[in-house]
C-alpha positions as CSV (number, residue, x, y, z in Angstrom):
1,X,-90.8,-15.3,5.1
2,X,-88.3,-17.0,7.1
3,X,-88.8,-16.0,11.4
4,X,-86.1,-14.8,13.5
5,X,-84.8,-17.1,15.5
6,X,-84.1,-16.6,19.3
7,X,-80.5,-17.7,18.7
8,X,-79.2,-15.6,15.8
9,X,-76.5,-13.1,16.6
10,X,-77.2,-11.2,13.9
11,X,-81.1,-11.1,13.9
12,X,-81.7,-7.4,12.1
13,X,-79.4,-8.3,9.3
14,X,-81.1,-11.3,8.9
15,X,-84.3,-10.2,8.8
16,X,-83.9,-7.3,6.2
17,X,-82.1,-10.0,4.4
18,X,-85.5,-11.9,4.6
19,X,-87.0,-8.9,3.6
20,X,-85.0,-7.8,0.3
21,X,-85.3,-11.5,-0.5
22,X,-89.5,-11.9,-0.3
23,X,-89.5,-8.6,-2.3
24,X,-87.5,-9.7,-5.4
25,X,-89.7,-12.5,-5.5
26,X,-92.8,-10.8,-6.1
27,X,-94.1,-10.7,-9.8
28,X,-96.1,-6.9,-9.1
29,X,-95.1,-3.4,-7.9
30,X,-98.2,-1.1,-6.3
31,X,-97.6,2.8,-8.1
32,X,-98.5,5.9,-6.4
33,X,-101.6,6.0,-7.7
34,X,-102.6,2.6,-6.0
35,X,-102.9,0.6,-8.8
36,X,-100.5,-2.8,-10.0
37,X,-98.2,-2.7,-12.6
38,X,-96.7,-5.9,-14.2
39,X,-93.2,-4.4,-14.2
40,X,-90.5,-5.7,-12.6
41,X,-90.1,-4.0,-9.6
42,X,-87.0,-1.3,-9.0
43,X,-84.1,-1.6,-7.1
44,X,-84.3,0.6,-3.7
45,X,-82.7,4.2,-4.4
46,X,-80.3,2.8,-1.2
47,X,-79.4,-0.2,-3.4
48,X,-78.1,1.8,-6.2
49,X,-76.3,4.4,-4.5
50,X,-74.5,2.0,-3.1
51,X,-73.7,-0.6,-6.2
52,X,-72.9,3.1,-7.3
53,X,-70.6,3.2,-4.3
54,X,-69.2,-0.3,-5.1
55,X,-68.3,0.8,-8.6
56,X,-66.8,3.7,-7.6
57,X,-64.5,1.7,-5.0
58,X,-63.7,-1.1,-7.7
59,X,-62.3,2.3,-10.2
60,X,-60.3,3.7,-7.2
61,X,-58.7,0.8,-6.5
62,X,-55.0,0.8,-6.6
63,X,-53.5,-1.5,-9.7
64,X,-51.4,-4.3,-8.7
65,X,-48.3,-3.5,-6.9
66,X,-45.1,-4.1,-9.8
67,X,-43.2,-6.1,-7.3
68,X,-46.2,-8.1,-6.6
69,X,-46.6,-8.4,-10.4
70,X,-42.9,-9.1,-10.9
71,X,-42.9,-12.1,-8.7
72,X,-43.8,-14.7,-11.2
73,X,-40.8,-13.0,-13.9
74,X,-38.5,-15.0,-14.2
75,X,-35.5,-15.1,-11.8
76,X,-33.2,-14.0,-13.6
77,X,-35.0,-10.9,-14.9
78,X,-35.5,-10.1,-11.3
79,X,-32.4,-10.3,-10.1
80,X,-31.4,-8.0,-13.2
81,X,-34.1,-5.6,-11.9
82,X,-32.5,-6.0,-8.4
83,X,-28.7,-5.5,-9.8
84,X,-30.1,-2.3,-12.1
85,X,-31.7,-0.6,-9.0
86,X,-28.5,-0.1,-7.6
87,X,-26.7,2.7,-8.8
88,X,-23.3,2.1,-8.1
89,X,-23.8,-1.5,-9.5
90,X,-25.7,0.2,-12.6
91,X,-23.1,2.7,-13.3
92,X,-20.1,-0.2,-13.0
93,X,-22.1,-2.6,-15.5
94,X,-22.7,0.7,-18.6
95,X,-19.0,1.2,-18.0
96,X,-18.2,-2.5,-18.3
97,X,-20.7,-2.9,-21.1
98,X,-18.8,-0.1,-23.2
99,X,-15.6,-1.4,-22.6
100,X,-16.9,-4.8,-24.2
101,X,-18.5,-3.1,-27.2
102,X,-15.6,-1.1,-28.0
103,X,-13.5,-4.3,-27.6
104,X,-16.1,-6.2,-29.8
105,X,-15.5,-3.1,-32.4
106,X,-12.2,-2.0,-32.4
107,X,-11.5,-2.9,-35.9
108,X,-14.4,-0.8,-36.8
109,X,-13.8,2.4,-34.5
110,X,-9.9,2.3,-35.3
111,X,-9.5,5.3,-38.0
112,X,-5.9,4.1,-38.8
113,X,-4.0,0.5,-38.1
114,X,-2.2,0.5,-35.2
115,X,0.7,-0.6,-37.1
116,X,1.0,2.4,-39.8
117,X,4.0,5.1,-38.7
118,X,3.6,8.5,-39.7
119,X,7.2,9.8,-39.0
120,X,6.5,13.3,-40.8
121,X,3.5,13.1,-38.0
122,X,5.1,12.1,-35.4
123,X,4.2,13.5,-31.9
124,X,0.9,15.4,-33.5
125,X,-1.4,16.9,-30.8
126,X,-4.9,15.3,-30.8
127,X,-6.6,17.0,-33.9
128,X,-9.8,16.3,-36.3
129,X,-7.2,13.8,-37.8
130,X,-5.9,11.9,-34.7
131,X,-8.0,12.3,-32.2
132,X,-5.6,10.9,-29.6
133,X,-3.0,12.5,-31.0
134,X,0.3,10.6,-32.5
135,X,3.4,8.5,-30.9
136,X,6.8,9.2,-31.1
137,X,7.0,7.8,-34.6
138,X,3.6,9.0,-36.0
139,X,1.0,6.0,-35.3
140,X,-2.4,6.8,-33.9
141,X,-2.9,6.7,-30.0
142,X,-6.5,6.5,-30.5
143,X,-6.4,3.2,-32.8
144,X,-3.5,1.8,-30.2
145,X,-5.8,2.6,-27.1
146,X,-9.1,0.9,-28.7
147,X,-7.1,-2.2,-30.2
148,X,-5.6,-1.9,-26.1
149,X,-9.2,-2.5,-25.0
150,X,-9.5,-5.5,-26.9
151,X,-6.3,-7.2,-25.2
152,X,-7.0,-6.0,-21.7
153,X,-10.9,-7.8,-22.3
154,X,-9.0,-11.0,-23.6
155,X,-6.9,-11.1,-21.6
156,X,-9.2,-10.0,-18.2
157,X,-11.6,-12.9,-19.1
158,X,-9.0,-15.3,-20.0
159,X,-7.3,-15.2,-16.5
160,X,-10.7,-15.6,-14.6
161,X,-12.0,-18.3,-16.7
162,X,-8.2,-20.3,-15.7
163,X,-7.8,-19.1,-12.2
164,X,-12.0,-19.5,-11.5
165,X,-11.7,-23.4,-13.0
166,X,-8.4,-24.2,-11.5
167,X,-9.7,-22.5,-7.9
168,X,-12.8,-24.3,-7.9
169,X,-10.8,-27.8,-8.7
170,X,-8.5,-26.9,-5.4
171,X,-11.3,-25.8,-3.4
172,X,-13.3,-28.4,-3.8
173,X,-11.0,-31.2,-3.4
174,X,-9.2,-29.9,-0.7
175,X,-12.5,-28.7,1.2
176,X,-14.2,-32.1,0.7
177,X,-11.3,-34.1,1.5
178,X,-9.5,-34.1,4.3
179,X,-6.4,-36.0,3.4
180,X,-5.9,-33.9,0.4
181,X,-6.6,-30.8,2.3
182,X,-3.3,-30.3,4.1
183,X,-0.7,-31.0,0.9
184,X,-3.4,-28.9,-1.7
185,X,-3.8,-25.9,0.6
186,X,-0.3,-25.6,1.8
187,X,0.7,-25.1,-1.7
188,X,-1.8,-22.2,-2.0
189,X,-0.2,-20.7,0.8
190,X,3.3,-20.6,-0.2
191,X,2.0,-19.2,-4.0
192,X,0.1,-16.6,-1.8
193,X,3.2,-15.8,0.1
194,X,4.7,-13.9,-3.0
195,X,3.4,-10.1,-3.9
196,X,1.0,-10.7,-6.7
197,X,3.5,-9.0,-9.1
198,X,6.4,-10.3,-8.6
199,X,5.0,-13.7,-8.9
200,X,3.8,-12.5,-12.2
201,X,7.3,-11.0,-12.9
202,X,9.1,-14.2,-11.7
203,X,6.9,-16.4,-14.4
204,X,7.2,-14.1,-17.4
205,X,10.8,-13.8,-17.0
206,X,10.9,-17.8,-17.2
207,X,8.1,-18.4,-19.8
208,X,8.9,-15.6,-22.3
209,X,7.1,-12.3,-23.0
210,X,3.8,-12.7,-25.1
211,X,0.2,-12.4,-24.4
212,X,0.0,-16.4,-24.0
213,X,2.5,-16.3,-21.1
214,X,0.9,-13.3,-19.6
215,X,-2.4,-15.1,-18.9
216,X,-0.7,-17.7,-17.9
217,X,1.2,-16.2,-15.1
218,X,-1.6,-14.5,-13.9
219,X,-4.1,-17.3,-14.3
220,X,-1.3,-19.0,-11.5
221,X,-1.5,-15.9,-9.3
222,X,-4.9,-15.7,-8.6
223,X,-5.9,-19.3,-8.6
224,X,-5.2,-19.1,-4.6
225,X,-7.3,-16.4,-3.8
226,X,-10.6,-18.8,-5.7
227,X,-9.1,-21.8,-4.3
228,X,-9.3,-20.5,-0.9
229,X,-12.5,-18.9,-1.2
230,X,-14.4,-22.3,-2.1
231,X,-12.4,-24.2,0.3
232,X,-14.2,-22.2,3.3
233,X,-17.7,-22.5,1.4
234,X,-17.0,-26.6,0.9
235,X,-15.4,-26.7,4.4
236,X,-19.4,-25.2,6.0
237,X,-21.9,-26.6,3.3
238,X,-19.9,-30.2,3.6
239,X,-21.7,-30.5,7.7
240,X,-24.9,-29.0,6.1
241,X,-28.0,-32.2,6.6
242,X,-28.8,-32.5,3.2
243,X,-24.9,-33.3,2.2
244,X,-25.2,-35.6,5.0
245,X,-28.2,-37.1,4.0
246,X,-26.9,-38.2,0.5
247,X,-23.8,-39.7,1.9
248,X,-25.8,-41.9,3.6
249,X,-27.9,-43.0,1.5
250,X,-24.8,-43.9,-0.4
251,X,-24.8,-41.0,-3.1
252,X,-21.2,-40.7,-5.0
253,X,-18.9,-37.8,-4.1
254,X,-18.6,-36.8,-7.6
255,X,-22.6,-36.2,-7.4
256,X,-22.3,-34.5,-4.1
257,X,-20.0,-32.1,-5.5
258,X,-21.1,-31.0,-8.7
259,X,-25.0,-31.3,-7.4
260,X,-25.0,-30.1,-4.0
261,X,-22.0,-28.5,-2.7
262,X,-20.8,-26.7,-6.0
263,X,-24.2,-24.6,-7.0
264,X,-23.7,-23.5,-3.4
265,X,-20.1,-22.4,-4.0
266,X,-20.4,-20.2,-6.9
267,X,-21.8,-16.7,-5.2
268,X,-18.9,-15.6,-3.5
269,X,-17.1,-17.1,-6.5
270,X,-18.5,-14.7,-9.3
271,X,-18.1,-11.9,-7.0
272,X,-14.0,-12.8,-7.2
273,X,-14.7,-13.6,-10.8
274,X,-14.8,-9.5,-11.3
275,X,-12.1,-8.5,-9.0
276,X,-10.2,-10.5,-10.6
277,X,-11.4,-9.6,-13.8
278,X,-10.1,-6.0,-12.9
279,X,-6.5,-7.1,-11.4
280,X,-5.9,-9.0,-14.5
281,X,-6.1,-5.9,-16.7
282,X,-4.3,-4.5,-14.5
283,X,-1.6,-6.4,-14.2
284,X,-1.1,-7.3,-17.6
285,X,-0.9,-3.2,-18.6
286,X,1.7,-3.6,-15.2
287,X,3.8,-6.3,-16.9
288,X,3.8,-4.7,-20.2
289,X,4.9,-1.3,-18.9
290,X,7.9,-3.1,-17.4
291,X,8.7,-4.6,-20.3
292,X,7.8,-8.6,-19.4
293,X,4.3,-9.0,-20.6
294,X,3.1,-8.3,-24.2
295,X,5.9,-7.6,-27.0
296,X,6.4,-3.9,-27.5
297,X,4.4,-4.3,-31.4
298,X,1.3,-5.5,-30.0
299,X,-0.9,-2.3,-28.9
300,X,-1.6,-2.5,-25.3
301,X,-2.5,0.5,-22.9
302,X,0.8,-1.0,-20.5
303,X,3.2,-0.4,-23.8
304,X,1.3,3.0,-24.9
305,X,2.5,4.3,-21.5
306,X,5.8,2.8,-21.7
307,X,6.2,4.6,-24.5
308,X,4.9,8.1,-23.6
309,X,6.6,8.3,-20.4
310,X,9.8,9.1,-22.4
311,X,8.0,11.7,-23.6
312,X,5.6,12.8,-20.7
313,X,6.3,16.3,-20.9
314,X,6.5,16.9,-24.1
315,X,3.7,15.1,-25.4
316,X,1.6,14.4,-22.2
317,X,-1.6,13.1,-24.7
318,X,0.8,10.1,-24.6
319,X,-0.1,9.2,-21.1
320,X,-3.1,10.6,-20.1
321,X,-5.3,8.6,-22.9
322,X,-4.0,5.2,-21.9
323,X,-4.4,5.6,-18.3
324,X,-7.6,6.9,-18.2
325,X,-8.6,3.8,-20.0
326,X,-7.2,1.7,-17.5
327,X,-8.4,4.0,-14.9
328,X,-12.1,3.7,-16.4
329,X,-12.3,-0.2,-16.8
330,X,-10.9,-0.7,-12.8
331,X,-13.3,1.3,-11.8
332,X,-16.2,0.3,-13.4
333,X,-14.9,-3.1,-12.6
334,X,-15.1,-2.8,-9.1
335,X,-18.2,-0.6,-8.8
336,X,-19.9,-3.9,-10.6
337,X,-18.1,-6.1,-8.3
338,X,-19.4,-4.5,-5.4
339,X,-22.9,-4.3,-6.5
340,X,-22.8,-7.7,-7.3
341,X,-21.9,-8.6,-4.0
342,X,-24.5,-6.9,-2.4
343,X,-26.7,-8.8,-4.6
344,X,-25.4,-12.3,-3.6
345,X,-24.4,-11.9,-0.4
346,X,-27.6,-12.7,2.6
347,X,-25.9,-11.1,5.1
348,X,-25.6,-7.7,3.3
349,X,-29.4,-8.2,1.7
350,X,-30.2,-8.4,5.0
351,X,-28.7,-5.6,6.4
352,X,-30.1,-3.0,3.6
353,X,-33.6,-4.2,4.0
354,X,-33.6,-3.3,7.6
355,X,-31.8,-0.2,6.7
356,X,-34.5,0.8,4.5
357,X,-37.4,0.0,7.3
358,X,-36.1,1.9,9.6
């Protein structure tokens, strides 16, 4: 048996240590009676209580926490977790989400072409056979309004795919480079300097009306609002060390700008992506309600209310269908747009999570 030692801080643990250690070594056990038994001897009553204890501890422990578990998903699945938990952000996305699916389907959720007339059925109240009712000469508004949600999703993702590429072009030429930043940006500000609308008007009424044209002219109306957007971004991340760094080690500026300053670009970018997104169906159901946008035989919600205002009293189904369609798709629009934002943005991350500890 091992002594204390006049130098151990922790002499009385040590020594029943010392103790529990000599008795497991020895090969006999004394019974009550006296006598020696060849047994192994038996754990202290103490000693299994408290491995009983132990047990008991390791059952009640809590399981691992699911954001601790969720760390090593994948980012993306996390940041759909984080985009989900939001409802406003949740709610925008299943109304977003329809809106594609019912574009995706339209041929298959039409019940009649939106072509057919019906003249003996014209102006029909919504019934078990048109649900939406019919036009002024008998075709279905329900087939028009879900063949409409097909353009307005063309159309919509058309626009921000031209004005996101041509922004990004602008931005990042005129934010890297100063001699191209005066002459770019200056012609961003005097497209910028017309209402959205009328710039839209101004371009249909010179290209022609057809659904080509239309994201065309919008495409050109929004590319300012990207183009300025990634011009502040290049304008702060161009001074950043590690953009400084590469240019002098000699690194191209084509490198620098698609590998360093462009990944760094493309938050706020995708947030304007779904405002835009929304303005564009917007304005093309604007531009085809006055008559400058889509021809009057292709279904689109702007021509259904064109023409059912004519008849908004009479048959106010006309109307109310087609709007609330446009009405649903800007909302949920937005709603995802803001909750997207709150995702990407540091500063508003930053703001909830102290929100939420105090």
């Amino acid at each position: 048996m091992v002594g204390v030692g006049p130098g151990d801080p922790f002499p009385a643990a040590r020594h029943c240590d010392d103790i529990a250690r000599d008795w497991e070594l020895l090969p006999h056990r004394e019974t009550r009676n006296g006598a020696w038994s060849e047994d192994p001897p038996r754990p202290h009553p103490g000693l299994r209580r408290n491995r009983r204890a132990v047990s008991t501890v390791a059952q009640a422990a809590p399981a691992a926490d699911p954001a601790v578990a969720g760390e090593t998903s994948s980012p993306r699945a996390r940041a759909f977790r984080a985009l989900i938990r939001r409802r406003i952000a949740a709610v925008g996305l299943v109304v977003v989400a329809i809106n594609v699916v019912v574009a995706a389907l339209a041929p298959a959720l039409a019940r009649w072409d939106p072509q057919v007339l019906d003249v003996k059925a014209r102006l029909s109240t919504p019934s078990a056979k048109h649900w939406f009712g019919t036009d002024d000469v008998g075709r279905d508004v329900w087939s028009r309004v879900i063949h409409g949600a097909r353009l307005s999703m063309v159309v919509g993702g058309s626009v921000v795919l031209l004005s996101v590429t041509g922004g990004l072009v602008v931005g990042l030429l005129g934010g890297y480079y100063r001699a191209v930043d005066n002459v770019v940006m200056r012609v961003m500000d005097g497209l910028m300097a017309f209402p959205g609308i009328i710039l839209a008007i101004a371009l249909m009424a010179s290209l022609g009306p057809s659904v080509t044209n239309v994201i065309v002219a919008l495409g050109i109306v929004y590319v300012p609002r990207v183009a300025r957007i990634v011009r502040g971004s290049v304008l702060v991340i161009r001074e950043t060390p590690y953009v400084e760094a590469a240019r002098a080690l000699g690194v191209q500026d084509t490198t620098i700008l698609w590998r360093h300053i462009l990944p760094n670009c493309l938050s706020p970018v995708i947030v304007q992506g779904t405002f835009i997104f929304a303005a564009a169906v917007l304005g093309e159901a604007a531009l085809s309600f006055l008559g400058v946008g889509a021809p009057p035989y292709v279904p689109s919600w702007g021509n259904v209310l064109a023409e059912g205002r004519l008849y908004l009293q009479q048959a106010p189904w006309l109307t109310l269908f087609p709007g609330a369609a446009i009405m649903a798709t800007i909302l949920g629009l937005n709603l995802f747009g803001d909750g997207l934002r709150d995702l990407l943005d540091p500063k508003l991350r930053g703001v909830q999570g102290s929100s939420r500890e105090q």
